[in-house]
TORDRENMAR-88945 format. One record per residue (C-alpha): residue in one letter; residue number from 1; x, y, z. Coordinates in nm, 2 decimals. Each point is the difference from the previous one (the first is absolute). Example, Ala and Ser with C-alpha at 12.3 -4.5 7.8 and 13.67 -1.06 7.14 Angstrom:
BEGIN
REC|aa|i|px|py|pz
REC|A|1|1.23|-0.45|0.78
REC|S|2|0.14|0.34|-0.07
This chain:
BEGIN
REC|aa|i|px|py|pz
REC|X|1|4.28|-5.77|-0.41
REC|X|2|0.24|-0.04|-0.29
REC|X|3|-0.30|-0.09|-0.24
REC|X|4|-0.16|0.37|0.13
REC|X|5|0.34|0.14|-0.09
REC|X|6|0.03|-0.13|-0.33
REC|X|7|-0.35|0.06|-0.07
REC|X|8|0.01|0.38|0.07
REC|X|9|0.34|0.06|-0.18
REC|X|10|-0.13|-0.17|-0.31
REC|X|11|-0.33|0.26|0.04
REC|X|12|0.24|0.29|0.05
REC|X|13|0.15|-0.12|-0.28
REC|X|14|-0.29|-0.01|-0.23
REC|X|15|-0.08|0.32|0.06
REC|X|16|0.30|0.15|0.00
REC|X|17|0.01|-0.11|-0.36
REC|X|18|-0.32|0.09|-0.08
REC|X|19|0.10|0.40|0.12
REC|X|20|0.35|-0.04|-0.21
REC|X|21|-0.23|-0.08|-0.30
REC|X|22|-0.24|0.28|0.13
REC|X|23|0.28|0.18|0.03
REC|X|24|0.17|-0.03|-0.40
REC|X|25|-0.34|0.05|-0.14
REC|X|26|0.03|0.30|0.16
REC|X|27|0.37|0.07|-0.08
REC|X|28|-0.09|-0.07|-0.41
REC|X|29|-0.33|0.23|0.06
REC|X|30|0.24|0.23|0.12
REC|X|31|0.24|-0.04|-0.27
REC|X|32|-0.18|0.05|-0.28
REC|X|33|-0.20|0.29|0.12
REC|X|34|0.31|0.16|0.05
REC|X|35|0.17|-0.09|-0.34
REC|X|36|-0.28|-0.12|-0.20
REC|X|37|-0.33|0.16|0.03
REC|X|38|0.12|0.31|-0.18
REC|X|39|-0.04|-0.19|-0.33
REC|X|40|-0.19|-0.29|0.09
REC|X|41|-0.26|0.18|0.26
REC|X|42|-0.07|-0.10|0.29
REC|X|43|-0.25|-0.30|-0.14
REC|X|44|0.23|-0.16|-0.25
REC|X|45|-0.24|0.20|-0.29
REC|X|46|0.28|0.23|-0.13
REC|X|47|-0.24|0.29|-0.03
REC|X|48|0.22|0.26|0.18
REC|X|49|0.11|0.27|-0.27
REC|X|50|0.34|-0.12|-0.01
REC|X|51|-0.11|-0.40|-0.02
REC|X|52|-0.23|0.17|-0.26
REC|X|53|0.28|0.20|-0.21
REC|X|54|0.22|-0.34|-0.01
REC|X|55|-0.29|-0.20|-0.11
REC|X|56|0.02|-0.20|0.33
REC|X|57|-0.23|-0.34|-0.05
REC|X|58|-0.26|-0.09|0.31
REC|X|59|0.14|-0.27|0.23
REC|X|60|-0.28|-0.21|-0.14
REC|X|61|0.15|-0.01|-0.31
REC|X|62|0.34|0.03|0.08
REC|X|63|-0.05|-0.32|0.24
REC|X|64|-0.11|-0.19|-0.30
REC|X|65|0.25|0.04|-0.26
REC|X|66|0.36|0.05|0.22
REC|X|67|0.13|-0.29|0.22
REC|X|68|0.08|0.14|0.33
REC|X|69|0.37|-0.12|-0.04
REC|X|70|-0.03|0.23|-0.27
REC|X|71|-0.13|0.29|0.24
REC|X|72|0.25|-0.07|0.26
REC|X|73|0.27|0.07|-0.27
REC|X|74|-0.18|0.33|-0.12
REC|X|75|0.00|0.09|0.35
REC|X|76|0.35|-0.04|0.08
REC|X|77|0.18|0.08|-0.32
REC|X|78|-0.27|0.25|-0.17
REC|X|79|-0.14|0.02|-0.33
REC|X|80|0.07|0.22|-0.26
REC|X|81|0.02|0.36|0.08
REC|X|82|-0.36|0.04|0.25
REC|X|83|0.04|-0.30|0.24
REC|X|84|0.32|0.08|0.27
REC|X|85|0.20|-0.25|0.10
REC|X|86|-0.02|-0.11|0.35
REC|X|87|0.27|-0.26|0.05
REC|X|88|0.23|0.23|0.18
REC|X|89|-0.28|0.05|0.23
REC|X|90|-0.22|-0.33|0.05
REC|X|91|0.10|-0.37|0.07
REC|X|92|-0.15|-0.25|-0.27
REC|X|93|-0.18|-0.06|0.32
REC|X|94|-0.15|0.31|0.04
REC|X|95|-0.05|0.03|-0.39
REC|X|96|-0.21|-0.34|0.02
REC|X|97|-0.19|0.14|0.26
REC|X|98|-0.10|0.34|-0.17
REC|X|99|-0.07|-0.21|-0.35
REC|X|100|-0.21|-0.24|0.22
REC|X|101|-0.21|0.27|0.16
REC|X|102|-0.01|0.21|-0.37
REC|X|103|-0.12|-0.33|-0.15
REC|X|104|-0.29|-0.01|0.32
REC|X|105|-0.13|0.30|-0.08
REC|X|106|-0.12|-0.16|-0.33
REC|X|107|-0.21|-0.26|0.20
REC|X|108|-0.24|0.29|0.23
C-alpha cells in the first residue's frame, strides 16, 4: 500500500510540474503580449508601426546577435529612450521567462 502511495504522489507530482511549467509559458506569453508586442508584434518580427518607427530587429535576428543575459538586462533596466524599464514591475524570474519565450518565437 505504501508503494501505491508513493507511486501516485510522485505522478501527482509530475504533473503538477508539468502544469506549473504550462502554467509560466503561459504567464511569459502573457507578459509580453501585454508589455511587449506593441514593438515587437505579436511574432517576435517587430513589424507593428511602432516596432517599425524604432527600427525594432526580428526575433530571428535579435536571438542571434544579443545573449539573453543581455535581454534580461534590457528588460529590467531598459534601453535607451524606446525600451521601458520593467524592474519595478517583473522579478529576474519573470524577466527570464518573457526573454525565454521572446527568444522561442524565433525558433516557429
Amino acid at each position: 500500500m505504501r508503494t501505491f502511495l508513493r507511486q501516485a504522489i510522485a505522478i501527482c507530482a509530475a504533473f503538477g510540474m508539468a502544469g506549473l511549467a504550462a502554467l509560466a509559458q503561459n504567464d511569459a506569453k502573457d507578459l509580453y503580449l501585454n508589455k511587449c508586442s506593441v514593438c515587437h508584434g505579436a511574432d517576435g518580427a517587430g513589424k507593428t508601426a511602432k516596432g517599425k518607427k524604432l527600427k525594432v530587429l526580428d526575433v530571428r535576428e535579435t536571438s542571434k546577435k544579443v545573449s539573453g543575459e543581455e535581454m534580461i538586462k534590457a528588460v529590467l533596466d531598459g534601453k535607451g529612450t524606446n525600451m521601458d524599464a520593467y524592474g519595478k514591475e517583473l522579478s529576474k524570474d519573470q524577466a527570464k521567462a518573457l526573454v525565454e519565450y521572446y527568444r522561442s518565437l524565433a525558433k516557429q
